[in-house]
C-alpha positions, 0 to 999 in steps of 0.5 A, a space after each residue: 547413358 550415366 551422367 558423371 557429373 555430379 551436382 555442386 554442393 550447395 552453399 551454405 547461407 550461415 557464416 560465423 562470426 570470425 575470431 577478430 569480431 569474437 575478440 572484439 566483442 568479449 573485449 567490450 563487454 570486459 571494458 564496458 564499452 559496449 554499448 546498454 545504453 536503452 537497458 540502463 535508461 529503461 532501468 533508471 525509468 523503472 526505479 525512478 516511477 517506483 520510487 515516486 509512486 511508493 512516496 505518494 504511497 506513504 504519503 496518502 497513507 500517512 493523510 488517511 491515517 491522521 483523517 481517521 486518528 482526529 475525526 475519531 478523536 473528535 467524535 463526541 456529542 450530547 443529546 437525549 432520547 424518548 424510552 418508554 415516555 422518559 426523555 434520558 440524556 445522552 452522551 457519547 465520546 469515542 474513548 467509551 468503546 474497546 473498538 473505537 480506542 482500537 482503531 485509533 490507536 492501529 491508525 496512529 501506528 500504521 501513520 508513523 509507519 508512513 511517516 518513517 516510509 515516507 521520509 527515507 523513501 524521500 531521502 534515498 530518493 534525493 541521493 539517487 539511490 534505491 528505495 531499498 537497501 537489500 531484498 532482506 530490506 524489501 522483504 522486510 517491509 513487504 511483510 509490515 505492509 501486510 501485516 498492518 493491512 491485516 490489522 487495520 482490516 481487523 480494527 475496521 470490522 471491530 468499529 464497523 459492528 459497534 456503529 452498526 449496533 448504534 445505528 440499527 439497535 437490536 432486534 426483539 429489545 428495547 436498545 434504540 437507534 442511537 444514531 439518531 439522536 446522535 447522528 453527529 457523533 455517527 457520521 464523525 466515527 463512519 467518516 474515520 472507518 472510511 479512511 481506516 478501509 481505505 489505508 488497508 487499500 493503500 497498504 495492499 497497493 504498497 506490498 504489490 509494489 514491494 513484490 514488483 520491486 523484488 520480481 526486478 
């Protein structure tokens, strides 16, 4: 015996939207009644902890950048030192090294580079606007933050090798340690190299913060 009654069609749990909600929808997007509330808001966020971390960005920078420019600039000292039975006197004044000089005049540089970060950065930020105008703007920065990374690192390393000639002498010769007789003058140039290292650091940081800005 065949059964000719036939299973009823399944029903389907999918319904579409009909044309009035499509209709409507289009229709807020177009007016911009719809409702982004939560996206603007996490936007605004956004950009306003941006701007404030690139203002204490360019901040600290320009305060690492003066520290290091004086404390080198006021490194100088008299002494005297015991060759051979002979007391000689001595006299040491950052100006007398390429290297010093160098890393005194990249740090002046990279703190205008701050202060001129820094003051726009501020200004836009009062206005509310962005921190860059453009991405060629954002891109152009990107690359004089690294570029002036670079440099620093290469003015620290330079001043780095001639205090450690001071501090260490040479092996197999007769140049002494000058740094203990001038430890003054010593401690004054590795306080300035410090802060010199540590600006390479912050305008590292700076060129992440562009790169997170542009990825945005």
């Amino acid at each position: 015996m065949t059964n000719d009654h036939k299973p009823p069609p399944l029903e389907t749990t999918i319904q579409l939207p009909d044309h009035t909600t499509i209709t409507k929808v289009a229709a807020e997007v177009e007016t911009g009644t719809m409702n982004l509330g939560p996206m603007i808001t996490s936007t605004k966020k956004f950009s306003l902890n941006y701007d404030v971390m690139h203002i204490i960005l360019r901040f600290v920078s320009l305060a690492a950048s003066l520290i290091s420019v004086f404390v080198m600039i006021s490194a100088k000292e008299k002494s005297s030192i015991l060759i051979y039975g002979f007391n000689l006197p001595l006299y040491s004044k950052w100006s007398f090294s390429g290297s010093f000089k160098y890393l005194v005049g990249v740090s002046a540089v990279v703190g205008v580079h701050s202060l001129v970060q820094l003051l726009m950065t501020t200004s836009r930020t009062l206005r509310k606007s962005s921190v860059f105008s453009s991405r060629n703007h954002a891109w152009l920065i990107f690359t004089i933050d690294q570029v002036f990374a670079y440099v620093m690192v290469s003015a620290g390393s330079a001043a780095t090798g001639v205090t450690n000639l001071n501090r260490t002498g040479i092996k197999h010769a007769s140049l002494p340690n000058f740094c203990k007789p001038l430890h003054h003058f010593c401690d004054r140039v590795g306080v300035s190299i410090a802060f010199a290292f540590f600006n390479c650091v912050l305008l590292a940081i700076s060129a992440v913060l562009d790169v997170i800005w542009l990825s945005n």
